[in-house]
C-alpha positions in Angstrom: 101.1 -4.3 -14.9 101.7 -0.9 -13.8 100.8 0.0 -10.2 97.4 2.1 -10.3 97.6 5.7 -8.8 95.4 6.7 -6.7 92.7 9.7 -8.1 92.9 12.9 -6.7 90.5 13.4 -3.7 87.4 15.2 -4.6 85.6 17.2 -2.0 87.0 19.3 0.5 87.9 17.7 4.5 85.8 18.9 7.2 86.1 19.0 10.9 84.1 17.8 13.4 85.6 18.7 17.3 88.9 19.1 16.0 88.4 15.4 13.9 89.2 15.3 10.3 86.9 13.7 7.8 87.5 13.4 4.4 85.0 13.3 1.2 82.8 13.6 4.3 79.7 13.0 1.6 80.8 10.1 -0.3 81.7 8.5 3.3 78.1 9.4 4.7 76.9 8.2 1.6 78.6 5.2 1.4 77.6 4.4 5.0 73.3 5.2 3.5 74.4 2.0 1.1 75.3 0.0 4.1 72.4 1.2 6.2 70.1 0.2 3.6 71.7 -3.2 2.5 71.6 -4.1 6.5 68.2 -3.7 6.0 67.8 -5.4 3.0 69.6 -8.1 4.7 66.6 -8.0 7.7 64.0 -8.3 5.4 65.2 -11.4 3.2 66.1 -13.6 6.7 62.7 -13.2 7.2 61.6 -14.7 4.6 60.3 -18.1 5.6 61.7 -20.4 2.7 65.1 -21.4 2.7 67.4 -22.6 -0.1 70.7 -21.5 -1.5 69.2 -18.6 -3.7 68.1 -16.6 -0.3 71.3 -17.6 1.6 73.3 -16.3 -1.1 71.3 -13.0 -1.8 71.5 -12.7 2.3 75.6 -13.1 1.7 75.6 -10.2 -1.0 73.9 -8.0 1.1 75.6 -8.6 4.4 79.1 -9.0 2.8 77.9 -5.2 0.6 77.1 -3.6 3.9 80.4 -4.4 5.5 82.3 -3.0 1.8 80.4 -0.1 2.3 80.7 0.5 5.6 84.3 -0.4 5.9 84.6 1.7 2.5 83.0 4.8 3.7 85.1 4.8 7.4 88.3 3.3 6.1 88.5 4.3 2.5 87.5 8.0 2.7 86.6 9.3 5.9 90.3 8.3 7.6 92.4 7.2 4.7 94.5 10.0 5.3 95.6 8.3 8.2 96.2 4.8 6.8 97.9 4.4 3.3 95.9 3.8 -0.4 95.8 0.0 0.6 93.6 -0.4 3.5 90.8 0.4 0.5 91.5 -3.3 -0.6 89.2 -5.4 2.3 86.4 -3.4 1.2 86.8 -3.9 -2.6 87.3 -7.8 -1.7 84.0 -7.8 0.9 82.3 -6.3 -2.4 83.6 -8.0 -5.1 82.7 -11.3 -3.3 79.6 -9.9 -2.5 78.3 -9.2 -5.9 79.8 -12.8 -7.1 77.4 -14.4 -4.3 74.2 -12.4 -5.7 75.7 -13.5 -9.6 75.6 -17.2 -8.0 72.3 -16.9 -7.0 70.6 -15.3 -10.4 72.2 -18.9 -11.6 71.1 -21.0 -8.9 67.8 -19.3 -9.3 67.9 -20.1 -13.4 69.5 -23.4 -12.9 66.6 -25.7 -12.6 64.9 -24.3 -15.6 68.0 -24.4 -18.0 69.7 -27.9 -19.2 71.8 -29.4 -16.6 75.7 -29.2 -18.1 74.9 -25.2 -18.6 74.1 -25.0 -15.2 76.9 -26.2 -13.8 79.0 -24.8 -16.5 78.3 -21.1 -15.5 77.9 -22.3 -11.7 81.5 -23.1 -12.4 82.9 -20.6 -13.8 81.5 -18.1 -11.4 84.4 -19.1 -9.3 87.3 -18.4 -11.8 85.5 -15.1 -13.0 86.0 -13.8 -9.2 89.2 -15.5 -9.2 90.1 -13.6 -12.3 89.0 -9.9 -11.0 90.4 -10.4 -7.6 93.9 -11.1 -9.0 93.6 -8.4 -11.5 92.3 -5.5 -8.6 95.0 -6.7 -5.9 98.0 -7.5 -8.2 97.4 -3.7 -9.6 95.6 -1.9 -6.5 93.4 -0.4 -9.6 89.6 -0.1 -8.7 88.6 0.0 -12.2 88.4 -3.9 -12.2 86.6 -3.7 -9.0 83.7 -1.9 -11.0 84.1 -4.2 -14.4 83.2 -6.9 -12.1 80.4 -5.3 -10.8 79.1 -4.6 -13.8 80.1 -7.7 -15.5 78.1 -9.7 -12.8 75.1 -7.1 -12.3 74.3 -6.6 -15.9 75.5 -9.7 -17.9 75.5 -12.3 -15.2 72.6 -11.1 -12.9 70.4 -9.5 -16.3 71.0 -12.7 -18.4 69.9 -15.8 -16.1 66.6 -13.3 -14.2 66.0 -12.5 -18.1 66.3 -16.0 -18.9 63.9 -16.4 -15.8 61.3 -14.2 -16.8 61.3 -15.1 -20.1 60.7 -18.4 -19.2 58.5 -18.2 -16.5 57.2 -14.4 -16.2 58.7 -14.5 -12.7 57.4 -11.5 -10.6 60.7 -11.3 -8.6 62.6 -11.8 -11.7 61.3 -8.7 -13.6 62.0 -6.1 -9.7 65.5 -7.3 -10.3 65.7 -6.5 -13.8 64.2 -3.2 -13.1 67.4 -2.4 -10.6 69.3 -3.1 -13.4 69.4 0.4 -15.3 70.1 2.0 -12.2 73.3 0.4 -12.0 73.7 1.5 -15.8 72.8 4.8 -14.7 75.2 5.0 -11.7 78.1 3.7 -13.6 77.7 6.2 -17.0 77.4 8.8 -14.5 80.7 8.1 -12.9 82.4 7.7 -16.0 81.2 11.1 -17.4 82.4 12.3 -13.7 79.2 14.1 -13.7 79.2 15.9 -10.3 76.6 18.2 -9.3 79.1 20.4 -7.2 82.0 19.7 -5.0 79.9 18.1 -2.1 77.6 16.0 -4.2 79.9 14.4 -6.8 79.2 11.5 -9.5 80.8 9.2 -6.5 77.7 10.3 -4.4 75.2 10.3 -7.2 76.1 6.4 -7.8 75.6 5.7 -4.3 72.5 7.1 -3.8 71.3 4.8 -6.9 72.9 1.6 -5.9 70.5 2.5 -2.7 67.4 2.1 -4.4 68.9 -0.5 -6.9 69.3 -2.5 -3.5 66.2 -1.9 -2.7 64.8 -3.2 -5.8 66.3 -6.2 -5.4 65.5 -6.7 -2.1 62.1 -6.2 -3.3 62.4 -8.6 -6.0 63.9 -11.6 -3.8 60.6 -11.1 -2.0 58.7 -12.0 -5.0 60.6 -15.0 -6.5 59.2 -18.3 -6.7 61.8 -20.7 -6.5 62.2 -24.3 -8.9 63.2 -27.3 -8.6 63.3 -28.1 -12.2 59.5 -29.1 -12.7 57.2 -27.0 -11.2 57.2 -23.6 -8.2 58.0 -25.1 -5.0 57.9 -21.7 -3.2 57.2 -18.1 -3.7 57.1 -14.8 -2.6 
């Protein structure tokens, strides 16, 4: 595969007592995604119940506000001081990140699905990450960081809370769905490149969604009732 090259950079640097920043906005708004997914991650610890759904939606937001962070600091505020590479711990932290919430929609469906597709899809989770991380760090090419994202938000994620709600009318279920567009939204902006100036660009726009698609989520993990194949043995 041919080595990806990197996209030209989009806004402007600014300077701060004598300090460069680049994209300054897409790294303060990638920093407002970790901010909020930190909180995100508050608010589910709190929830009393424990089981492998809310540990695993805790890992996807903890593991999305380190991507973020390390993505707005690393990957554009002082990239010009580092080379194109030191983006790729932040696209790992966030491609694992999003597998852990994918894991958890199926962990979530699991009990209220036959048993062999369960583990099926709980086992191929693995080799789906497997797959994209081979494919984003053999070719340093971020467009498979963002297939996976959507592959696991929208098919993944949508099909086994669909599944959920469809079965069960789960309250929870039907926040996450909701998020779902948003992430629709954010992507289809950023592949019209749809800016609405030089210090607000599409890369901005999509961050500012995934923030309340978070938030949705977060929401929505507060509402689930968990299963355990026969009946609601906790909810939100």
């Amino acid at each position: 595969m041919e080595e990806f090259v990197p996209p030209p950079v989009l806004q402007p640097d600014i300077y701060l007592w004598g300090l460069r920043i680049a994209e300054p906005v897409t790294s303060l708004t990638a920093i407002m995604i970790a901010m909020v997914c930190c909180y995100a991650w508050l608010r589910v610890r709190k929830i009393t119940a424990k089981n492998d759904v809310l540990r695993l939606v805790q890992a996807f937001f903890l593991l999305m506000a380190l991507a973020t962070l390390f993505g707005g600091i690393i990957g554009h505020a002082f990239l010009y001081r580092l080379s194109f590479a030191w983006k790729v711990p932040g696209w790992v932290l966030s491609m694992v990140s999003i597998a852990a919430l994918e894991r958890a929609a199926i962990l979530h469906a699991r009990p209220l699905m036959p048993p062999f597709w369960g583990r099926f899809f709980s086992i191929l989770n693995f080799f789906e990450l497997a797959l994209f991380l081979y494919l984003a760090l053999s070719t340093l090419n971020f467009h498979f960081v963002e297939i996976h994202a959507g592959y696991g938000l929208l098919i993944v994620v949508g099909l086994f809370e669909g599944f959920v709600y469809k079965k069960v009318k789960d309250a929870g279920s039907r926040y996450v769905l909701l998020a779902l567009p948003l992430a629709v939204l954010a992507a289809a902006i950023h592949l019209a490149r749809f800016s609405f100036s030089v210090w607000f660009t599409f890369f901005d726009i999509g961050h500012v969604l995934m923030c309340i698609c978070a938030l949705m989520i977060m929401h929505g993990v507060e509402k689930m009732t968990m299963y355990d194949g026969r009946e609601a043995i906790s909810g939100g």
